[in-house]
mmCIF file of the N, C-alpha and C atoms, coordinates in Angstrom:
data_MODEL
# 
_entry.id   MODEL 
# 
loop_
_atom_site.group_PDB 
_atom_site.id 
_atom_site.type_symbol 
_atom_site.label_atom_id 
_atom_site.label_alt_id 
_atom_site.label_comp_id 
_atom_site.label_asym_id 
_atom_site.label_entity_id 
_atom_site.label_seq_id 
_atom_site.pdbx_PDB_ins_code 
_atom_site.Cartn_x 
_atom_site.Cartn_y 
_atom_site.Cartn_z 
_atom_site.occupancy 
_atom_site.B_iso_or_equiv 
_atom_site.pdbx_formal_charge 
_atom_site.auth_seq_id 
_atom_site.auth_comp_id 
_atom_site.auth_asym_id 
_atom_site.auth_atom_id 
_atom_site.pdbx_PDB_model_num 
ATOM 1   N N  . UNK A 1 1  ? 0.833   -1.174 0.000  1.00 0.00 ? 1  UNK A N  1 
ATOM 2   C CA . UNK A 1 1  ? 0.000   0.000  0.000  1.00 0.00 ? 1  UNK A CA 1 
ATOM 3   C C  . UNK A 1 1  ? 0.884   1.247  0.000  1.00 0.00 ? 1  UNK A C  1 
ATOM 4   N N  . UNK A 1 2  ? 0.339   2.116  -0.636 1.00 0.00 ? 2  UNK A N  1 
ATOM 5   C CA . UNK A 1 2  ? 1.147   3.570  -0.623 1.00 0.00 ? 2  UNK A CA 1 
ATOM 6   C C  . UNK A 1 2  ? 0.802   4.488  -0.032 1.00 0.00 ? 2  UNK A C  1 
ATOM 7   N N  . UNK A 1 3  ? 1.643   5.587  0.253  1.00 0.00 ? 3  UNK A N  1 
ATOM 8   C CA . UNK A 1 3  ? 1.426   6.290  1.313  1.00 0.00 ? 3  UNK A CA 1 
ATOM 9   C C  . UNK A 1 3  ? 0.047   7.415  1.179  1.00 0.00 ? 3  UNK A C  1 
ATOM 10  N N  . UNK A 1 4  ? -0.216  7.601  -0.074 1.00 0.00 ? 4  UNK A N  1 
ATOM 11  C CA . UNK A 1 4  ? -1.625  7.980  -0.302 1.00 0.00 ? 4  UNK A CA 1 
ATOM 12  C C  . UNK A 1 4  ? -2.607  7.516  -0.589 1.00 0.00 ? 4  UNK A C  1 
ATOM 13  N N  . UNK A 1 5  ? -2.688  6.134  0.197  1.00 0.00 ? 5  UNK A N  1 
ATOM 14  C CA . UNK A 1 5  ? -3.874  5.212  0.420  1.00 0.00 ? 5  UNK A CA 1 
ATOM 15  C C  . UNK A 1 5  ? -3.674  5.210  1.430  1.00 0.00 ? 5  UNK A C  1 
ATOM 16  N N  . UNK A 1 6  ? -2.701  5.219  2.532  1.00 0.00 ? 6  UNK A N  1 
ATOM 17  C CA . UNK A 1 6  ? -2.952  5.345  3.903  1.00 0.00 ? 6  UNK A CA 1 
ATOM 18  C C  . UNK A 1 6  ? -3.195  6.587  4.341  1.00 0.00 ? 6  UNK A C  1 
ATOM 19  N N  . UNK A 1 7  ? -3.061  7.418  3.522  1.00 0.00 ? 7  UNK A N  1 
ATOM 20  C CA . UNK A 1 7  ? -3.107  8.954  4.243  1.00 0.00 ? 7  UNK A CA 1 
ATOM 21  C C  . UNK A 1 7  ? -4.618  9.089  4.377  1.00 0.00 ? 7  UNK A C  1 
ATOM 22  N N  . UNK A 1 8  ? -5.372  8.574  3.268  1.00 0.00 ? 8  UNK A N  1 
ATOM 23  C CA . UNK A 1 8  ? -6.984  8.434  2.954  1.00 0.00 ? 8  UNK A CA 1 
ATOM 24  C C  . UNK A 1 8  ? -7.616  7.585  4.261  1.00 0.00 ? 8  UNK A C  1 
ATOM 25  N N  . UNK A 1 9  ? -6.824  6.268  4.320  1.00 0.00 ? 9  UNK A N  1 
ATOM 26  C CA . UNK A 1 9  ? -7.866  5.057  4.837  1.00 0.00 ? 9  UNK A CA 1 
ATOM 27  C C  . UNK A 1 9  ? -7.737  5.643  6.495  1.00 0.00 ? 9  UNK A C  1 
ATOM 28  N N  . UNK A 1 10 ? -6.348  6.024  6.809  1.00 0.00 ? 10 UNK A N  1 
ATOM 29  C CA . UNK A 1 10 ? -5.449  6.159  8.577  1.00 0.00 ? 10 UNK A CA 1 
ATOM 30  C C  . UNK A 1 10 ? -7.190  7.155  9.140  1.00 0.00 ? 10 UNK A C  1 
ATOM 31  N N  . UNK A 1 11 ? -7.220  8.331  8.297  1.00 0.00 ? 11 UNK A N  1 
ATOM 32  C CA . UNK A 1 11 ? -8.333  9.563  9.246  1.00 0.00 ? 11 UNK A CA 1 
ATOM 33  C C  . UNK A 1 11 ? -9.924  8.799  9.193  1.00 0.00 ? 11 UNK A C  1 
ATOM 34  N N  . UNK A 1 12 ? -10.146 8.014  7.939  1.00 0.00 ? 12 UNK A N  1 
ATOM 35  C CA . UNK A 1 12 ? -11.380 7.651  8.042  1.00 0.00 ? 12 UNK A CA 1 
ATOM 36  C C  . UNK A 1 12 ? -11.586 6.169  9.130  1.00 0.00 ? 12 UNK A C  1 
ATOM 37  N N  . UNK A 1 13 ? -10.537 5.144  9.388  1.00 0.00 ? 13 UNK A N  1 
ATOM 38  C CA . UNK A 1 13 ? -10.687 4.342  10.333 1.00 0.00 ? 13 UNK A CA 1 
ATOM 39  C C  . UNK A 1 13 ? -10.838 5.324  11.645 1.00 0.00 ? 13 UNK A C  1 
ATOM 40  N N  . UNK A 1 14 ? -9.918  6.215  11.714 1.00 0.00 ? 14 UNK A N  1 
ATOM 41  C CA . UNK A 1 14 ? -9.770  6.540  13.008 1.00 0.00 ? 14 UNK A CA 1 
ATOM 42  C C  . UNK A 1 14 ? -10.979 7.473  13.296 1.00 0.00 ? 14 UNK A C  1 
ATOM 43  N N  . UNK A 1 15 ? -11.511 8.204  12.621 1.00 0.00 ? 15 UNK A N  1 
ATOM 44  C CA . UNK A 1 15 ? -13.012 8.657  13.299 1.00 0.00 ? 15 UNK A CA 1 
ATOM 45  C C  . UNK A 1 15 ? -13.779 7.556  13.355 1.00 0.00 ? 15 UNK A C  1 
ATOM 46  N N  . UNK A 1 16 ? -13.995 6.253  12.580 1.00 0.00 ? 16 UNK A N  1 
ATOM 47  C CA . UNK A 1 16 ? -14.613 5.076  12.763 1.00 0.00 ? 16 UNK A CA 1 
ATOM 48  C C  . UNK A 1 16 ? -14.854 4.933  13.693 1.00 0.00 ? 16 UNK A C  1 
ATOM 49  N N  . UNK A 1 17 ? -13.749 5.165  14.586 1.00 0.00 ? 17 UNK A N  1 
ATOM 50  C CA . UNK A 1 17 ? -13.228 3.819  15.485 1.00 0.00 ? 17 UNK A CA 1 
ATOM 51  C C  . UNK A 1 17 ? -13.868 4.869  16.741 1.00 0.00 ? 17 UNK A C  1 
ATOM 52  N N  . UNK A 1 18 ? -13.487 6.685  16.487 1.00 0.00 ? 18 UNK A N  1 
ATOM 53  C CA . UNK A 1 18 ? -13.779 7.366  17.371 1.00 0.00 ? 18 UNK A CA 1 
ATOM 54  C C  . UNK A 1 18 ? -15.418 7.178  17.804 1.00 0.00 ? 18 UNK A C  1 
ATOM 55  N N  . UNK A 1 19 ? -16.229 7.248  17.010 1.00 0.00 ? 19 UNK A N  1 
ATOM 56  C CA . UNK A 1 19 ? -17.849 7.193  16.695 1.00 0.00 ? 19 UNK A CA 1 
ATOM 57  C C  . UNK A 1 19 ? -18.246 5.799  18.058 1.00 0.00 ? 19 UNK A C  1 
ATOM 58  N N  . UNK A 1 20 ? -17.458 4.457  17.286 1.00 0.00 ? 20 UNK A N  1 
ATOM 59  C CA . UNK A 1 20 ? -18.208 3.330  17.851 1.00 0.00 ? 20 UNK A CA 1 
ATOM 60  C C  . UNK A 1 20 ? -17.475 3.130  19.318 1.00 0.00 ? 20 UNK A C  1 
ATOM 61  N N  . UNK A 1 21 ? -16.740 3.943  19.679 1.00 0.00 ? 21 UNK A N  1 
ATOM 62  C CA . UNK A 1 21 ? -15.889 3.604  20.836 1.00 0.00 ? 21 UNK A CA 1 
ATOM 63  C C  . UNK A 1 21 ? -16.760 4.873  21.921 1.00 0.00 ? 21 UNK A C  1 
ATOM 64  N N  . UNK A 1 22 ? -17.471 6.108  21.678 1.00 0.00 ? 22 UNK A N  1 
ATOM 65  C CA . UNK A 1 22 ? -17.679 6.952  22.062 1.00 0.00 ? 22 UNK A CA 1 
ATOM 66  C C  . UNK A 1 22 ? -19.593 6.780  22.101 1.00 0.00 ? 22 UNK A C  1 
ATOM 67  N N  . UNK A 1 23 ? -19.961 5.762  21.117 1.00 0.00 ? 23 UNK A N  1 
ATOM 68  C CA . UNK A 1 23 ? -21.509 5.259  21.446 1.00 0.00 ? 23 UNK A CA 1 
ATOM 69  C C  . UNK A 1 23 ? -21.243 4.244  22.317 1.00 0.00 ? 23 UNK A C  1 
ATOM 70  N N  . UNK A 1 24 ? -20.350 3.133  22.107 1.00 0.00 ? 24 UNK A N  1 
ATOM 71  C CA . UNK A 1 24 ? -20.512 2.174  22.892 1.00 0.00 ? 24 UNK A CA 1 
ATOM 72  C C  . UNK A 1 24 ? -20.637 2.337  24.706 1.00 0.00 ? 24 UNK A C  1 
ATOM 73  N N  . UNK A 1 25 ? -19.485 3.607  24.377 1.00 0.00 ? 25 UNK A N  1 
ATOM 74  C CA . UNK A 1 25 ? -18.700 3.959  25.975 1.00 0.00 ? 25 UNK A CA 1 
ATOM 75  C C  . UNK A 1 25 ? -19.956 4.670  26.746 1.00 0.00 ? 25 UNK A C  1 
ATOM 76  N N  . UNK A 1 26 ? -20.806 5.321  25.554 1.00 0.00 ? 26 UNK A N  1 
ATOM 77  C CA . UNK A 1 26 ? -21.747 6.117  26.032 1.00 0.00 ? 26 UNK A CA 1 
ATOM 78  C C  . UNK A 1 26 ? -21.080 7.674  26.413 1.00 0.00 ? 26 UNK A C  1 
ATOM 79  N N  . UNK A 1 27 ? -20.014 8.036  26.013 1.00 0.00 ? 27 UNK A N  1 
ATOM 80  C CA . UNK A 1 27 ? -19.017 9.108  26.580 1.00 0.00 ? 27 UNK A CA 1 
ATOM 81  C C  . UNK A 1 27 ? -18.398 9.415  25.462 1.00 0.00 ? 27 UNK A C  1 
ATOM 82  N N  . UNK A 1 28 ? -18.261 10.354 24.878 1.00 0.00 ? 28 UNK A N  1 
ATOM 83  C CA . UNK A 1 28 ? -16.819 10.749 24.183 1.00 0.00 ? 28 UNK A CA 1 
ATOM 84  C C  . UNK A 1 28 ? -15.977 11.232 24.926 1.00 0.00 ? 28 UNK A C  1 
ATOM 85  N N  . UNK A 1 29 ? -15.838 11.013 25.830 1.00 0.00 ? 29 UNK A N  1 
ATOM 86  C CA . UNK A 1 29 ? -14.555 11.549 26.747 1.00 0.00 ? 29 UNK A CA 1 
ATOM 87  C C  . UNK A 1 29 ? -13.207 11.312 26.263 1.00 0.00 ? 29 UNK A C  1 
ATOM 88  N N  . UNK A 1 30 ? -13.148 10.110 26.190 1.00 0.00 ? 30 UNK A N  1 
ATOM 89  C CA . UNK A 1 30 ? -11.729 9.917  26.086 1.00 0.00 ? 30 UNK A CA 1 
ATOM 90  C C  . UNK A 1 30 ? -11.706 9.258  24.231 1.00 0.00 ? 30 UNK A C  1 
ATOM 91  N N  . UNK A 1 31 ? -12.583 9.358  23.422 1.00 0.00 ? 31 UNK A N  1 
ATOM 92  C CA . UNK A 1 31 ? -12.620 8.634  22.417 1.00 0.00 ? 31 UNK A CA 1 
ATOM 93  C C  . UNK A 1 31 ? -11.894 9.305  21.091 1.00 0.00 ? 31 UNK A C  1 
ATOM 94  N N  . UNK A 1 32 ? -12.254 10.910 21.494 1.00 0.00 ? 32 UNK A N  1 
ATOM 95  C CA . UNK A 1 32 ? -10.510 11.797 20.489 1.00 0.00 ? 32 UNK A CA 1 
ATOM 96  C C  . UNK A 1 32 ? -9.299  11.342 20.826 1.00 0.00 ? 32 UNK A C  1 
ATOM 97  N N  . UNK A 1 33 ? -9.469  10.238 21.624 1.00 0.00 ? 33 UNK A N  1 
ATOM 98  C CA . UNK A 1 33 ? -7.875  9.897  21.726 1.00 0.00 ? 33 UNK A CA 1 
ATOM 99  C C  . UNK A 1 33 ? -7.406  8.640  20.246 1.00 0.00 ? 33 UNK A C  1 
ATOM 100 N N  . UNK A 1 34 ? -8.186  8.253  19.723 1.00 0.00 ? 34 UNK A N  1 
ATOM 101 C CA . UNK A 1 34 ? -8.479  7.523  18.819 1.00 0.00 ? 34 UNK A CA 1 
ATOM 102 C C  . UNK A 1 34 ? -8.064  8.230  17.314 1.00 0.00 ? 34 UNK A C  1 
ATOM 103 N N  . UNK A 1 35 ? -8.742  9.529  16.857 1.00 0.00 ? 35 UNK A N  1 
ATOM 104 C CA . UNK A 1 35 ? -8.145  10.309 16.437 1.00 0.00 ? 35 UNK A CA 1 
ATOM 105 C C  . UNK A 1 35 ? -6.758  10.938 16.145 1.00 0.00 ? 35 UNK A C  1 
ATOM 106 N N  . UNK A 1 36 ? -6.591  11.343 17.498 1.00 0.00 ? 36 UNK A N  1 
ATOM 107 C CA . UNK A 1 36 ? -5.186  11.745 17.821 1.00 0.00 ? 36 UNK A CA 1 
ATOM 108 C C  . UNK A 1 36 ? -4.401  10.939 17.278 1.00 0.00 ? 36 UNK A C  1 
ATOM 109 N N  . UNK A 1 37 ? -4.362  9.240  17.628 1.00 0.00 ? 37 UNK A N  1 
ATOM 110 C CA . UNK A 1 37 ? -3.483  8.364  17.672 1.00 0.00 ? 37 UNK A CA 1 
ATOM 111 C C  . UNK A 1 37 ? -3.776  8.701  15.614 1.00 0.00 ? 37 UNK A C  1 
ATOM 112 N N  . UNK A 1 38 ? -4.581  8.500  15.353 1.00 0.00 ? 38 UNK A N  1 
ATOM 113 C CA . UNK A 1 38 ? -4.619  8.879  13.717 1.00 0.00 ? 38 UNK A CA 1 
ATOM 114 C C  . UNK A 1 38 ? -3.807  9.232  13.101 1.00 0.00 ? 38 UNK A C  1 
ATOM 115 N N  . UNK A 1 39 ? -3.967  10.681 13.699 1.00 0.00 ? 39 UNK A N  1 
ATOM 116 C CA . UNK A 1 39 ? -2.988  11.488 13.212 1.00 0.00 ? 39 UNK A CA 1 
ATOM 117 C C  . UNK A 1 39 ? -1.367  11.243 13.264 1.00 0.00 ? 39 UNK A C  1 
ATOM 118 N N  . UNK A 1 40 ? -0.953  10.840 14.582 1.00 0.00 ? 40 UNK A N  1 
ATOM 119 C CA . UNK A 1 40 ? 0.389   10.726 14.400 1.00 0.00 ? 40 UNK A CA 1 
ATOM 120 C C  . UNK A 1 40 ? 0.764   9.499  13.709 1.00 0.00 ? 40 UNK A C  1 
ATOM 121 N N  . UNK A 1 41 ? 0.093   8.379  13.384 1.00 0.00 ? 41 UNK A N  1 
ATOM 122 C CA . UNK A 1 41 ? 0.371   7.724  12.691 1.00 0.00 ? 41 UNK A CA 1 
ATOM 123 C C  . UNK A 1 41 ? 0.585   8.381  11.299 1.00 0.00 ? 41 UNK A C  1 
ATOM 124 N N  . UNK A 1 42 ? -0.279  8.910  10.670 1.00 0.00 ? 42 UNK A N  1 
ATOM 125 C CA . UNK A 1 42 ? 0.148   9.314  9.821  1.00 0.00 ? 42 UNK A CA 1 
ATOM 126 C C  . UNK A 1 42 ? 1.488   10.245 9.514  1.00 0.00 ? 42 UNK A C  1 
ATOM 127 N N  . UNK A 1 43 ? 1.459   11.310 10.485 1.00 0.00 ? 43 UNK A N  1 
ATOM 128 C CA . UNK A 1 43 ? 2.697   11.918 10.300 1.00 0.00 ? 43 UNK A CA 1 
ATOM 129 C C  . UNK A 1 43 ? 3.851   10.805 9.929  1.00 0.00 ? 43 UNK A C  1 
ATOM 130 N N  . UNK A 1 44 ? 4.103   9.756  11.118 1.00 0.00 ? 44 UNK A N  1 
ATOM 131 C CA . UNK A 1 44 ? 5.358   9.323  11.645 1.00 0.00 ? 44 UNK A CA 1 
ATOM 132 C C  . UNK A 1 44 ? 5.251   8.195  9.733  1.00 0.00 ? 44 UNK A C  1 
ATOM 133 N N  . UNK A 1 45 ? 4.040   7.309  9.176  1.00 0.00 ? 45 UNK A N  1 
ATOM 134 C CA . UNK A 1 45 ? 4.492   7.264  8.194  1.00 0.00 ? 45 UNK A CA 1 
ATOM 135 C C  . UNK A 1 45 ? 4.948   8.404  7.134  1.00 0.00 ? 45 UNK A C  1 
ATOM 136 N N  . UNK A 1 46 ? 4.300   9.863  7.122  1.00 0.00 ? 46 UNK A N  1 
ATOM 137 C CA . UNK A 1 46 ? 5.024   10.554 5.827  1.00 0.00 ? 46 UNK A CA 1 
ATOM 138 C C  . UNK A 1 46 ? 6.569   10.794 6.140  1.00 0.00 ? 46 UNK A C  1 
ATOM 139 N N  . UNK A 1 47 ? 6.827   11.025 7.543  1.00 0.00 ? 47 UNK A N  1 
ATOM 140 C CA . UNK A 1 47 ? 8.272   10.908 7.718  1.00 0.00 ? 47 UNK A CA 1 
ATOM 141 C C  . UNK A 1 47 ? 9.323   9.864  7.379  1.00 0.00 ? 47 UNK A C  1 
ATOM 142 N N  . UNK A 1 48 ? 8.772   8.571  7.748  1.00 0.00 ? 48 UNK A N  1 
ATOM 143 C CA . UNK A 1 48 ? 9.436   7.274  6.868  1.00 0.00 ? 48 UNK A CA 1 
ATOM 144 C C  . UNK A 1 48 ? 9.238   7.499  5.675  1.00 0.00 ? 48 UNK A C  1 
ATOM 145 N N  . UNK A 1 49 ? 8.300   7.523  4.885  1.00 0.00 ? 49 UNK A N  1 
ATOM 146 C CA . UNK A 1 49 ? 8.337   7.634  3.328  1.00 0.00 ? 49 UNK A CA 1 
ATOM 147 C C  . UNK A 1 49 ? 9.142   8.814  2.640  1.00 0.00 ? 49 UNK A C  1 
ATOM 148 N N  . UNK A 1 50 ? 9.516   10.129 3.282  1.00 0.00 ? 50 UNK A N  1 
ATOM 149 C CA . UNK A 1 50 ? 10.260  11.129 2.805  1.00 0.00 ? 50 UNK A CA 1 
ATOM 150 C C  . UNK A 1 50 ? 11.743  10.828 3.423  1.00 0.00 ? 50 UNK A C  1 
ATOM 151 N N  . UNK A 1 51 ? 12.453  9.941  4.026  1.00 0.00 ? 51 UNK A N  1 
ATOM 152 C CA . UNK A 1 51 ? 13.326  9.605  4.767  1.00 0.00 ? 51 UNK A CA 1 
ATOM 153 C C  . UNK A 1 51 ? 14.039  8.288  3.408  1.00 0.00 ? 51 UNK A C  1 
ATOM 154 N N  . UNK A 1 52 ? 13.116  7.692  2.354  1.00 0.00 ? 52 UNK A N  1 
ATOM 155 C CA . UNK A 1 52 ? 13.671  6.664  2.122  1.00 0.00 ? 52 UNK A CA 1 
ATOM 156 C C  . UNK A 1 52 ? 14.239  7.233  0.552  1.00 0.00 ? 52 UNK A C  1 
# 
């Protein structure tokens, strides 16, 4: 997979994941943490991919 198929799929799992973790919990409290983690995934891959 390339890095602009993960840049696409990384934000849309991760609000996914934010949604069913934040109905289930009954709370979004802590469920932008899901997000967050999103995001730096993505960074830390565009940094490997501009690194190689």
């Amino acid at each position: 997979m390339n890095r602009k198929t993960l840049n696409t799929i990384i934000p849309i799992v991760s609000v996914a994941v934010m949604v069913i973790w934040g109905t289930l919990a009954k709370s979004y409290e802590y469920s932008w943490l899901a997000v967050f983690a999103g995001g730096i995934l993505m960074a830390v891959i565009n940094i490997a991919g501009k690194n190689k």
